[in-house]
Each structure stands twice: as C-alpha cells, then as structure tokens.
C-alpha positions as a Markdown table, in Angstrom:
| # | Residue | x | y | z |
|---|---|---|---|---|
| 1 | Unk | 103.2 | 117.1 | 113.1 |
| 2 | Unk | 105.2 | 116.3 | 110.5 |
| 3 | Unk | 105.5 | 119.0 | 107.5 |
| 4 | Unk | 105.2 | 117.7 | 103.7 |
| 5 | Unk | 107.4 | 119.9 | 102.0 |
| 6 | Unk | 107.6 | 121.2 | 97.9 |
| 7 | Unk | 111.3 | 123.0 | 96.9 |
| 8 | Unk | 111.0 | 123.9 | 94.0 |
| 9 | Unk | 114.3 | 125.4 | 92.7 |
| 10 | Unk | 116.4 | 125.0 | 89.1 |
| 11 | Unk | 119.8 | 124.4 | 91.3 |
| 12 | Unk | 119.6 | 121.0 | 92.2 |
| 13 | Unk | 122.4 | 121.9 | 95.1 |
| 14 | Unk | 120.3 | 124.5 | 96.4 |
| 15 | Unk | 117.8 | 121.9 | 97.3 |
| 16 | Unk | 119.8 | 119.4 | 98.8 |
| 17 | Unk | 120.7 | 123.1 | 101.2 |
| 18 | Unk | 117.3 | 123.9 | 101.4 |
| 19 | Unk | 116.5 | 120.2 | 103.0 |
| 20 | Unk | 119.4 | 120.5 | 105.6 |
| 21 | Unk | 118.5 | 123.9 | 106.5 |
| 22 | Unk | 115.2 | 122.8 | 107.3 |
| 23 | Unk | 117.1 | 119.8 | 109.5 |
| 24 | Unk | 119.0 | 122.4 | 111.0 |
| 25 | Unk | 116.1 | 124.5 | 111.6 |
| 26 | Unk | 114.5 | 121.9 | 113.7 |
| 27 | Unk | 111.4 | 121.9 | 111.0 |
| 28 | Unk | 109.9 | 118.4 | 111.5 |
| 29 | Unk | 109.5 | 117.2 | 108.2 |
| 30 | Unk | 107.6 | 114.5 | 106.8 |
| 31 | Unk | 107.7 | 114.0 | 102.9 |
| 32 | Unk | 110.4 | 116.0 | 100.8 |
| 33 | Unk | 109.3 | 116.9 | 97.3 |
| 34 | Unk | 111.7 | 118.8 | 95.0 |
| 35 | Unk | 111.0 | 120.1 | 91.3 |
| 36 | Unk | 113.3 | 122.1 | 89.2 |
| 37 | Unk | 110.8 | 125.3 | 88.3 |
| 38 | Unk | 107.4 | 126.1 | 88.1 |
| 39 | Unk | 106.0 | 123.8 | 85.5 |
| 40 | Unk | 107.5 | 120.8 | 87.9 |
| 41 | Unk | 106.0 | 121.8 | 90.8 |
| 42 | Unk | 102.6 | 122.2 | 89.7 |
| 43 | Unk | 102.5 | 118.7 | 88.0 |
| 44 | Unk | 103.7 | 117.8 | 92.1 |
| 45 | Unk | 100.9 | 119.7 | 93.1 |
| 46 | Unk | 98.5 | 117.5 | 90.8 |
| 47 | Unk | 100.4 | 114.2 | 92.2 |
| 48 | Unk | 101.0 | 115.1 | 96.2 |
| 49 | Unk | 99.4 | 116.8 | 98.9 |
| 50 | Unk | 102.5 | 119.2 | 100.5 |
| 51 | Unk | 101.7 | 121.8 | 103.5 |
| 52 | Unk | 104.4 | 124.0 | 102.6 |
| 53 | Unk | 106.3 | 125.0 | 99.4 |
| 54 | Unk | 110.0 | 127.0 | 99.4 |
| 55 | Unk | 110.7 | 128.2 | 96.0 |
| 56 | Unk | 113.1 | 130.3 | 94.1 |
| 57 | Unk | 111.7 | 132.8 | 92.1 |
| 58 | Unk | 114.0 | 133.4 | 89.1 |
| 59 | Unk | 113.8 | 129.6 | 87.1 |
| 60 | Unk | 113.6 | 128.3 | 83.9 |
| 61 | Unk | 110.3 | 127.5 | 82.2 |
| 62 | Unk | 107.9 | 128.7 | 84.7 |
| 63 | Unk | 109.6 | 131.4 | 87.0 |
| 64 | Unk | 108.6 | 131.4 | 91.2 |
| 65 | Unk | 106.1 | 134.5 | 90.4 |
| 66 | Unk | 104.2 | 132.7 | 87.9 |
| 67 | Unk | 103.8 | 129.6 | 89.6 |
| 68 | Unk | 103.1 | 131.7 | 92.7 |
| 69 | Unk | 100.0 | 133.0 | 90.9 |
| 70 | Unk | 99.0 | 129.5 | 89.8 |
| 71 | Unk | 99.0 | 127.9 | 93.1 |
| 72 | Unk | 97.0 | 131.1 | 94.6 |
| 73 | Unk | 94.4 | 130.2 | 91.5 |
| 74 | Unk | 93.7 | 127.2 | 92.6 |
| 75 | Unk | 91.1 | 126.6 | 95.1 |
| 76 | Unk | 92.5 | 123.2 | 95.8 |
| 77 | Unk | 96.3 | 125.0 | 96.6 |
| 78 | Unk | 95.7 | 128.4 | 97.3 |
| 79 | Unk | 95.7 | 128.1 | 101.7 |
| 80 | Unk | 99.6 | 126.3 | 100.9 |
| 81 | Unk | 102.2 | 128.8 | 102.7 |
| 82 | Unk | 104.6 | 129.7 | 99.3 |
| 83 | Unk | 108.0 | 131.5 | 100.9 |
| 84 | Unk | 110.2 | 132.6 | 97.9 |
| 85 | Unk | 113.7 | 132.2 | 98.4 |
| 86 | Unk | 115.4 | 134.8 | 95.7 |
| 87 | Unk | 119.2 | 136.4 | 94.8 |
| 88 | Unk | 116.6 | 138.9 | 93.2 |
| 89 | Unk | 117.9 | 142.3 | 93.9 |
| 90 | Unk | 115.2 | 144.3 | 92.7 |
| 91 | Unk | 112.6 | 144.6 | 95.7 |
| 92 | Unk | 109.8 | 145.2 | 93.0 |
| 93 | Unk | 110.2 | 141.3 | 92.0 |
| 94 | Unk | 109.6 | 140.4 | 96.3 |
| 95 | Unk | 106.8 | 143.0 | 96.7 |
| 96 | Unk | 105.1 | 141.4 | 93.9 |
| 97 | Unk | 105.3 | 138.1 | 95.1 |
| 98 | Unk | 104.2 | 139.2 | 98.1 |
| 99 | Unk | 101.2 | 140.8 | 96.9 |
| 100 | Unk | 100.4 | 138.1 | 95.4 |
| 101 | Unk | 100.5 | 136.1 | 98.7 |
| 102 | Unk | 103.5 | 134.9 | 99.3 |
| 103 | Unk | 103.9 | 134.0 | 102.8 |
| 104 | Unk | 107.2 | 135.4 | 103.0 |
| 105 | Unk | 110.8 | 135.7 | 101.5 |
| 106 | Unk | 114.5 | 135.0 | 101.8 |
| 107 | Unk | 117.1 | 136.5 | 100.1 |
| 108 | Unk | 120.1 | 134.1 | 99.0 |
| 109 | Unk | 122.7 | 133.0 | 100.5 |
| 110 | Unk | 120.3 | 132.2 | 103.6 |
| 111 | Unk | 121.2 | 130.6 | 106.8 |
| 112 | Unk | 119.1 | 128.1 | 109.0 |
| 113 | Unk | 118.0 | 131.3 | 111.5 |
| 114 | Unk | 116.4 | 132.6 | 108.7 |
| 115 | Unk | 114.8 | 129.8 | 107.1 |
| 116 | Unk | 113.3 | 128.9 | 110.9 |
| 117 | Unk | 112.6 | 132.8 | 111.9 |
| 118 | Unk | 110.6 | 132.7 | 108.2 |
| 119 | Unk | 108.4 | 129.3 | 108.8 |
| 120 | Unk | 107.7 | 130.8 | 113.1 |
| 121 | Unk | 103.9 | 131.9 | 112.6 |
| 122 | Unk | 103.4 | 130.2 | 109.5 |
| 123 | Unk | 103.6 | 126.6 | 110.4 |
C-alpha cells in the first residue's frame, strides 16, 4: 500500500533528502506533500488526506511541537503517525513531543537506516 506522505520542514533541501531517504528506505510512497512549517502543513491537512507526516520541529511561524499538538487536537488528524526529525539538542524539546504523541524521532543528520528502522511498526 502505497503511503501518502506530509514533510513538513523550513529547509526546502531537507525535503528533497527526506523524499530520497524514504526511496532509499524502500517506503512505498504514494503522494508527496511538503510544507515549510507548521501553519503550511495544517492548511495541507485541511486540503489532503496523508497517512504519515515527518516534520522538523524547530521552524518558522508554527514550530513541529505546536503543530504536533494541533494535529493531536483534531479528531479528524489525531490517529496520523507524526515522527519529528530535529538538530534539537536539548532532550526536553523530544520528550515533549513525545509526550505529546509523537510517534517517534530522528535526530539530524539522519541516514536511510534510521528513517526505515523509525517508520518498522508504525506503518
């Protein structure tokens, strides 16, 4: 089954990685959707129906942990598996993302084994 994906990250080169990772990482992917923080990828949200969204968590505008929240508000959004992809160093930021329901997290620069080890059990 083919995976609609959301990446929703300010660096418009990180996303274009992000999409060959998932190549690389064997994902089969259907639809690619990219926004460049928070506020984009909720309007996606309103527009497209995605079954998994990979987003950094330090952004402009909206940042990953607020949008995280957002999406988990929503009863329409809320069962969507959110992994958080971060150069965040301090572990408070990841924890809290993960208590918010994140369904994981990978720390920058990532490689294709993570990405794929990550998304085993979740899609």
């Amino acid at each position: 089954m083919a995976l609609d994906v959301l990446l929703v990250d300010d660096s418009a080169a990180i996303r274009k990685i992000l999409q060959r990772v998932l190549n690389q990482a064997e994902v089969p992917l259907g639809v690619i959707y990219e926004a460049g923080d928070g506020l984009e990828a909720l309007e996606s949200l309103k527009k497209n129906s995605v079954d998994l969204i990979l987003s950094d968590i330090n952004m402009p505008n909206m940042d990953g942990i607020q949008m995280l929240s957002a999406i988990k508000a929503n009863d329409a959004w809320k069962s969507i598996p959110v992994i958080m992809i971060t150069t965040e160093g301090s572990q408070a930021k990841v924890m809290e993302a993960v208590s918010l329901g994140a369904a994981g997290y990978v720390r920058k620069p990532f490689t294709a084994d993570q990405i794929k080890e990550k998304l085993t059990g979740i899609i």
